[in-house]
C-alpha positions, 0 to 999 in steps of 0.5 A: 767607969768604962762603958761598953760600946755597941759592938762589944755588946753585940759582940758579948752577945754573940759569943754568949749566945754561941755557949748557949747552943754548945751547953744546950742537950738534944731538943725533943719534938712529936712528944705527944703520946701516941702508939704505932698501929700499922706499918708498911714498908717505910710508912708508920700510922700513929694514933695519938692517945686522947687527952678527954674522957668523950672523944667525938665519934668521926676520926681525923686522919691527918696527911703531911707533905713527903717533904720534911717531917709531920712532927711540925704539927706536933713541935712541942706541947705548946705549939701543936696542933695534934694536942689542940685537936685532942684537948677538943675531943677529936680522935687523931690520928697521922701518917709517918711517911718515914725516909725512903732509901733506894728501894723506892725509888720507883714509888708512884703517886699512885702508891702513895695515893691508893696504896699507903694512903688508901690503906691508912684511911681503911684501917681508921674506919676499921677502928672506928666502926664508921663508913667515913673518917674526916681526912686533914692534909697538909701542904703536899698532903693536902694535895695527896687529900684532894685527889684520894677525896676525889677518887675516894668520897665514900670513904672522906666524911669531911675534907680539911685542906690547910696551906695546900697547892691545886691549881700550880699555874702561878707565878706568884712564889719562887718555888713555882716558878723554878719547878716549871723549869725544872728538868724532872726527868734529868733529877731523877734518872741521876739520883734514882733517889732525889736528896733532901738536901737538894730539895731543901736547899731549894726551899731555903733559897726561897726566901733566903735572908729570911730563912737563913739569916734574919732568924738567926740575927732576931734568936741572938737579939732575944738572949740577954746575957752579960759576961759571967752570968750563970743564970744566963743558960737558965734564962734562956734556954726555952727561947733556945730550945723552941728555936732548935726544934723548928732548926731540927725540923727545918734540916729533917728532910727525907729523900723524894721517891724519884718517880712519885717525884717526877710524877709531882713535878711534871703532872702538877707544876708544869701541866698543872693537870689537877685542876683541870680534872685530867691528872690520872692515878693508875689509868683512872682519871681525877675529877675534883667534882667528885668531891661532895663531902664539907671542905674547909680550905685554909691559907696563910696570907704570906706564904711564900711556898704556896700561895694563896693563888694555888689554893683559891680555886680548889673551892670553884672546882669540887662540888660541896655545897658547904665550903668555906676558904679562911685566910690567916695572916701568918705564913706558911710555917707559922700557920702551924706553931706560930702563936697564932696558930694556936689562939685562932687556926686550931680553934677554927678548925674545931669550930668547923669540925664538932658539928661535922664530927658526929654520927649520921641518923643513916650511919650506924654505929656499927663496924664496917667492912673494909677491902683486903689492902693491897700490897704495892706489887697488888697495886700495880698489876691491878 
């Protein structure tokens, strides 16, 4: 009997795993119920429908980075950490910063900061009769949660910051290192509108065999096909799918606002302002001292975006007295739908979080008064 060799077998699967994806249909993510409860301009708040009878009486709000989408902490059922946190009974809620056209090419950091944000954190407390909500950002968003903490901190009851850059003077990681050279000024003045794509491709480049190779030489490696197996689909085809999905998320890139963008690349990576307490938002400067409430500053060991040098210092820099820094050996992605993510990070932070998300003897359940938000155009002539 003739036997195959290995590179027919490689072959064989190679084509196999090609039909797969031709026969596959549209993967959906970000499948947890939740309805739209405030819109602005491209920005959506969503509030996630609770999963448990009694929810803890503290909200969370989460905050994810401009960059790509706030669906990867919420990939799929069984990788997210929205459903984590509700099955624990915490009430969640997260900003959509949707896909900025050119309109907002002259978007600040000051209005993503004291305007979108600012106006998400006021409609949570509204809802939820309290003067303080917990406020989790993630990546860029954790870095957007600090500086809002830090001008904010009668407004944040708990800080939770997870794989979010600070302190950006390092030369640990390709990403830092290239926006310390980066020509901000050129990128934006050409394009008005940075491209995700252009962003994107940056970011592959940061580990390009990894990232663009290697994932895909180990997703052919877990097919099991033989030619003419019809069970072949069907047995792979979760394998596929959950591969699609963080696909999709990868490639979803919105476009950068190109000031707020020019702002993030010259005041953090290149003057490093932050932690130095002299980045300014709206002529108010941003003193990281400010921040007195709990803060729970979590890393992943290798992480090749943000290393865990540019998120140490956050700790040395506010003056909370309970902070804690937890380090997972996972990377920058897996801290978020790695299998890990969900037996140890998720239930980390709700162990940290319970005994912090109940009402205070001094704050009464009853509904607060919230200033009037304000409208970008309010914004800037304030």
């Amino acid at each position: 009997m003739y036997e195959l060799s290995s590179i027919e077998k490689e072959y064989n699967k190679l084509m196999s795993g090609f039909q797969i994806f031709l026969k596959m249909p549209e993967v959906s993510v970000g499948t947890t119920p939740h309805e739209i409860i405030y819109t602005e301009d491209k920005m959506k708040l969503l509030h996630f429908l609770p999963t448990v009878e009694k929810t803890h009486p503290v909200p969370i709000l989460m905050v994810y980075a401009l960059v790509n989408r706030y669906y990867i902490l919420d990939l799929q059922p069984d990788k997210s950490v929205v459903r984590k946190l509700l099955d624990d009974g915490f009430d969640v809620y997260i900003i959509d910063w949707g896909y900025p056209s050119g309109v907002d090419r002259y978007l600040t950091l000051n209005d993503y900061v004291n305007g979108y944000l600012n106006n998400a954190v006021d409609l949570v407390r509204k809802r939820s009769g309290l003067d303080k909500i917990t406020l989790m950002g993630i990546c860029q968003g954790g870095t957007f949660s600090v500086m809002y903490s830090a001008l904010h901190p009668e407004k944040v009851k708990n800080l939770i910051t997870l794989v979010a850059p600070v302190n950006f003077d390092t030369q640990k990681g390709l990403l830092h290192i290239w926006a310390k050279n980066l020509d901000a000024d050129k990128v934006v003045d050409y394009y008005g509108i940075v491209p995700g794509d252009f962003l994107n491709s940056g970011f592959l480049l940061t580990d390009p065999f990894r990232l663009m190779i290697d994932k895909y030489v180990g997703m052919f490696d877990r097919i099991e096909c033989e030619p003419g197996d019809e069970t072949c689909l069907i047995r792979n085809e979760e394998i596929v799918k959950n591969f699609l999905r963080m696909e999709k998320w990868i490639f979803d890139s919105p476009d950068q606002a190109g000031e707020a963008f020019r702002q993030f690349m010259k005041d953090c990576y290149q003057k490093n302002l932050l932690i130095q307490n002299k980045l300014e938002l709206n002529g108010k400067k941003i003193n990281l001292k400010k921040i007195t409430m709990p803060l729970l500053n979590i890393m992943a060991e290798f992480d090749h975006l943000v290393p865990n040098e540019a998120s140490i210092p956050l700790n040395d820099a506010v003056s909370s007295k309970e902070k804690e820094t937890v380090v997972f050996p996972t990377g920058h992605i897996g801290i978020f739908v790695g299998s890990k993510s969900q037996r140890e990070v998720c239930p980390r932070i709700s162990k940290w979080l319970t005994p912090r998300s109940g009402l205070d003897e001094e704050t009464p359940d009853t509904k607060i008064k919230t200033s009037k938000r304000k409208s970008k155009k309010e914004l800037h002539e304030s």
